[in-house]
C-alpha positions in Angstrom: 32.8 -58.5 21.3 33.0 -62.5 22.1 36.7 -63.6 20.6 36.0 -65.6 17.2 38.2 -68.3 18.8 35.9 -69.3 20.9 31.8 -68.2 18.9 30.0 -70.8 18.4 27.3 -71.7 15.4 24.4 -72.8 15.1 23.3 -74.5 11.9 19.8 -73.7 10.5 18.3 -75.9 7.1 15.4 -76.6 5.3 14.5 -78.6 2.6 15.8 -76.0 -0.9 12.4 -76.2 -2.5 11.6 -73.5 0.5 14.8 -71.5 1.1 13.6 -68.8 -1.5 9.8 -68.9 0.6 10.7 -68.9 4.1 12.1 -66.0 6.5 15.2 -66.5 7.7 15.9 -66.9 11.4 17.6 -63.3 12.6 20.0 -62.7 15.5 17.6 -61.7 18.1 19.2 -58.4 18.0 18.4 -57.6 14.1 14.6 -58.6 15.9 13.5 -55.8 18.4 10.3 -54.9 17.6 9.0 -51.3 16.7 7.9 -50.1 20.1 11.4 -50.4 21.9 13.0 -49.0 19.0 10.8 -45.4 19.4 10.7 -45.5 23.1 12.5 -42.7 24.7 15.7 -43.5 26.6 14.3 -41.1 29.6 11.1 -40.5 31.4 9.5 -37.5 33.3 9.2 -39.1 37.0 6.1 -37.6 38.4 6.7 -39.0 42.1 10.2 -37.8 41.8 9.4 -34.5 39.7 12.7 -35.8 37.7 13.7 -37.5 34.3 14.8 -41.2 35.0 16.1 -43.7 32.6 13.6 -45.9 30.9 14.0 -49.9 30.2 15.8 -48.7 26.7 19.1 -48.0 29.0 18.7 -51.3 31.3 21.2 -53.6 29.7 20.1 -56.7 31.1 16.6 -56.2 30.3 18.0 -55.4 26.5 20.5 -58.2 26.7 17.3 -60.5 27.5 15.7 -59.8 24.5 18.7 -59.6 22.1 20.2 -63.0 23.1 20.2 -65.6 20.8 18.2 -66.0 17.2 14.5 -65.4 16.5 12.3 -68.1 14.8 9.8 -66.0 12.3 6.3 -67.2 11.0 6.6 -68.4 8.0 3.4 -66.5 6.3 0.8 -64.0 7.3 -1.7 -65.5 9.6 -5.0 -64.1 9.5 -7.7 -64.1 12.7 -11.0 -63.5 12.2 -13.5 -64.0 14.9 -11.0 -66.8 16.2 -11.1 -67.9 13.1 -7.6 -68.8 11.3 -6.7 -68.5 7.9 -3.4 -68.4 5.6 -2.4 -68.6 2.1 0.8 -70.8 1.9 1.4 -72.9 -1.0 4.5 -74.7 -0.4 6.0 -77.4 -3.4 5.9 -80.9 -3.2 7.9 -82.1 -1.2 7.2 -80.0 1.9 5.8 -82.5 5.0 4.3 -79.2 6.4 2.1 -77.2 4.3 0.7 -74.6 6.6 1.9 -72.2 9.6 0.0 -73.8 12.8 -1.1 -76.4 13.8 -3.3 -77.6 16.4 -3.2 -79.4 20.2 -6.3 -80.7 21.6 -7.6 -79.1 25.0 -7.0 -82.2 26.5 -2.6 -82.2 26.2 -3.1 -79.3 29.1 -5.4 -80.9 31.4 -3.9 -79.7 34.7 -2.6 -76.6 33.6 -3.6 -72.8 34.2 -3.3 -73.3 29.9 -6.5 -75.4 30.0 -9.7 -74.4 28.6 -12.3 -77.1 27.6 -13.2 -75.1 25.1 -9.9 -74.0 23.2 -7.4 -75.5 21.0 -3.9 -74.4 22.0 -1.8 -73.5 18.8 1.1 -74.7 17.3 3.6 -72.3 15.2 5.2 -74.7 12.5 8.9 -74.7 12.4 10.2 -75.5 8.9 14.2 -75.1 9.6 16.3 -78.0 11.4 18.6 -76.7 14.3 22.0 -77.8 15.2 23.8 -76.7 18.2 27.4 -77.2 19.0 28.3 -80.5 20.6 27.4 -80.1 24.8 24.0 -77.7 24.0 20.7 -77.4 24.2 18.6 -74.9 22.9 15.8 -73.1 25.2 13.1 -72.0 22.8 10.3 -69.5 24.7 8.2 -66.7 23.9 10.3 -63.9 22.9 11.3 -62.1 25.3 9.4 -58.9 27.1 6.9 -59.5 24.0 3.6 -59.0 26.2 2.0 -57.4 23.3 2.1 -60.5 20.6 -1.2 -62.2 21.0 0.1 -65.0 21.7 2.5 -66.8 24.2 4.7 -69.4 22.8 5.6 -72.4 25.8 9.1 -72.5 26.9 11.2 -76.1 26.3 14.4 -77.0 26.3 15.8 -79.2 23.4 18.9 -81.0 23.1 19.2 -79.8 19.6 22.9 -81.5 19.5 21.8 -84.8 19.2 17.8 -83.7 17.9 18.3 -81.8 14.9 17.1 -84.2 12.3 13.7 -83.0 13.2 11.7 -80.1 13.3 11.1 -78.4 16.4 7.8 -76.5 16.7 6.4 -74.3 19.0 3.1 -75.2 21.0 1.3 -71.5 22.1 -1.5 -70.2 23.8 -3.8 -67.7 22.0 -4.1 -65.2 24.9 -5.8 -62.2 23.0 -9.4 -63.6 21.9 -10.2 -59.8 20.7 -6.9 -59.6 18.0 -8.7 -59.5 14.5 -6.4 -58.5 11.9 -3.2 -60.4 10.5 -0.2 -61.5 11.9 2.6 -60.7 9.4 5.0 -63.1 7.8 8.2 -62.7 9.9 7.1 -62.1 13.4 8.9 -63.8 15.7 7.4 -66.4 17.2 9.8 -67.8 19.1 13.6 -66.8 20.4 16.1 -69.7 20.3 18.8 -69.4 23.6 22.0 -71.8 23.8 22.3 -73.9 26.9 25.7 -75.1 27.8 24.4 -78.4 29.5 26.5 -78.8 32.9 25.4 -79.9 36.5 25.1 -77.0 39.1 24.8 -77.1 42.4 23.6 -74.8 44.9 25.9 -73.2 47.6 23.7 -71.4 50.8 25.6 -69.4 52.8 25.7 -66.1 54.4 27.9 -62.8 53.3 31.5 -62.3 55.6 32.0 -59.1 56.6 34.4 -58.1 53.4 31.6 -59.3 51.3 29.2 -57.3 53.0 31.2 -54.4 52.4 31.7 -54.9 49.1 27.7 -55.0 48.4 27.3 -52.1 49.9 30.0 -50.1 48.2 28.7 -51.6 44.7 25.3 -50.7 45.8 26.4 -47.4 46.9 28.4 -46.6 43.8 25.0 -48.2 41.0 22.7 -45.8 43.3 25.0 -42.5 42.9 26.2 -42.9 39.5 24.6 -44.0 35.6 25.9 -46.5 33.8 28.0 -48.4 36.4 26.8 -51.8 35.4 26.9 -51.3 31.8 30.6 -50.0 32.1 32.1 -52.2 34.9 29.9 -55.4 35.0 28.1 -56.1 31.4 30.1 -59.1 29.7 30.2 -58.8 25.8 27.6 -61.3 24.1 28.4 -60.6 20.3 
């Protein structure tokens, strides 16, 4: 549990006309989608003839995708032969009156993204974001999410000083087979504070007591279950 002294908030608005319409943004933890939530926590090895520990009891592959908030579509998005279609009927007022919008081929020129042929999507963001003073905001596909349909672009937004604007979400439509309806509410993109500092790299090689300690941490994560999660995971809520 992160002390309250130091948690930090972000602050999500839209205009009040479409608070009662809109989904909320979650936690990304209230957001874990159906198939992790059923998987089993151990497998039957068949190379090893054993039961091993699936992904469900890897914490950093479960802190990945509970990190941060989720951004949800705002309606149900039909596909139909590539076709899109939506019924949204926001009230006056709203400067955005449907889920997606468009960019033309040509904004990926250059890019494994491009296809003469194909618009690349936009998911329509209706909520301002404010971070704390000092952060940015790393918007990407949400994570270990291969099975969405889509895969939302990764930037990085300094939503300190940006957040009397929308930010929205520019995608590629990988699945040209998906016919059926995206619900209202999937998340379409996970939101990840950035502390903004300068790093720097430092190459070097391990001494001899570092080496030693590798090996015994190394030794100790490949006899026993659960090292990592009990001596090394940091809390994150």
């Amino acid at each position: 549990m992160i002390n309250q002294d130091i948690s930090m908030t972000l602050t999500f608005r839209c205009l009040a006309q479409l608070e009662p319409l809109l989904p909320k943004p979650v936690p990304a933890v209230q957001g874990l989608p159906d198939w992790f939530k059923a998987m089993p926590q151990k497998a039957f090895n068949t190379l090893l003839h054993a039961d091993e520990q699936t992904v469900k009891r890897c914490p950093p592959f479960i802190d990945a995708m509970t990190y941060g908030f989720m951004i949800p579509l705002i309606c149900d998005l039909k596909v139909e032969d590539g076709e899109f279609s939506w019924a949204f009927d926001p009230p006056a007022g709203s400067a955005l009156r449907s889920p997606i919008g468009f960019h033309d081929a040509s904004q990926a020129t250059g890019t494994p993204l491009h296809d003469p042929d194909r618009f690349l999507i936009k998911f329509n963001n209706l909520w301002t974001i404010q971070a704390p003073p000092g952060y940015s905001l790393l918007f990407t596909h949400p994570v270990n999410r291969p099975e969405l349909p889509f895969t939302t672009l990764t930037g990085l937004v300094d939503c300190d000083l940006y957040y009397d604007n929308y930010v929205h979400f520019p995608a590629h439509w990988h699945d040209l087979n998906f016919n059926g309806v995206l619900p209202k509410g999937t998340p379409v993109a996970q939101c990840i504070p950035v502390k903004r500092e300068s790093w720097d790299a430092h190459i070097t090689t391990l001494t001899e007591d570092e080496a030693k300690r590798v090996n015994a941490v190394s030794a100790e994560i490949g006899s026993e279950q659960g090292v990592y999660r009990h001596k090394f995971r940091a809390g994150k809520r």
